[in-house]
C-alpha positions as CSV (number, residue, x, y, z in Angstrom):
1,X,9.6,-5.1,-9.3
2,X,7.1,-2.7,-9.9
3,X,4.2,-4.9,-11.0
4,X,5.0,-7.2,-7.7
5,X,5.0,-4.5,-5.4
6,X,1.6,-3.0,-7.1
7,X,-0.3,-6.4,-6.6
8,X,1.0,-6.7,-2.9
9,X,0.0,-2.9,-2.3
10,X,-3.7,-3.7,-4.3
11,X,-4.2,-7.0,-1.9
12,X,-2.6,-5.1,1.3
13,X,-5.5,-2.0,0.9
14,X,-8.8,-4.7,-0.6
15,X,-7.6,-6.8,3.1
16,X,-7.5,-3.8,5.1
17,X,-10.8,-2.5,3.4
18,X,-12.7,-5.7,4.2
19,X,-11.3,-5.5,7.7
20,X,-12.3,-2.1,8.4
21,X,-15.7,-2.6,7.3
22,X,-15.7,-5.7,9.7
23,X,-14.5,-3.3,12.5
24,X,-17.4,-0.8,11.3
25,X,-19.5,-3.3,11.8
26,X,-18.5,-4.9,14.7
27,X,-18.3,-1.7,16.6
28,X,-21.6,-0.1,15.2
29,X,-19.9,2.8,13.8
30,X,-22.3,5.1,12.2
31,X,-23.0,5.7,8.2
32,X,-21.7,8.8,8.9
33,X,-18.4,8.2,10.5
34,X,-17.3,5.3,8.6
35,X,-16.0,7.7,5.7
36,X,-13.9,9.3,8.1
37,X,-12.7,6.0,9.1
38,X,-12.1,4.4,6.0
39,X,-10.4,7.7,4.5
40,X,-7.9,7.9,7.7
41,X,-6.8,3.9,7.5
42,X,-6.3,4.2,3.6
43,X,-4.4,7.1,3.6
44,X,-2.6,5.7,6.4
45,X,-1.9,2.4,5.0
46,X,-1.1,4.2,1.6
47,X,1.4,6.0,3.2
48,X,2.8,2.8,4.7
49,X,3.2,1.3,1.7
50,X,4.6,4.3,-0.2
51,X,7.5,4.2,2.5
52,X,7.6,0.7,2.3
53,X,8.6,0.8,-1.3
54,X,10.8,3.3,-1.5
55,X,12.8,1.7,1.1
56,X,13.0,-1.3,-0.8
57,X,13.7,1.1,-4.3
58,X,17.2,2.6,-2.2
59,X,18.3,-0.4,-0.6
């Protein structure tokens, strides 16, 4: 279970990476910005999936 969930959770944050860098790009976000941005979505997303799994772990 573990192993499953930690591929999905790799391929979840490598698509949402290569989408934010789309948005950077897309919206001309500055050099300087876009570590802010990219920082904010992972930990965001990492907190998503954290939930996510223990959710699955307790029910």
């Amino acid at each position: 279970m573990v192993f499953i969930f930690g591929a999905f959770a790799f391929f979840i944050l490598y698509s949402v990476n290569r989408l934010t860098t789309s948005l950077c790009i897309q919206k001309e976000i500055p050099e300087e910005n876009q570590e802010k941005v990219f920082r904010t979505i992972n930990i965001l997303v990492t907190i998503l999936l954290i939930s996510s799994y223990v959710e699955i772990l307790f029910t």
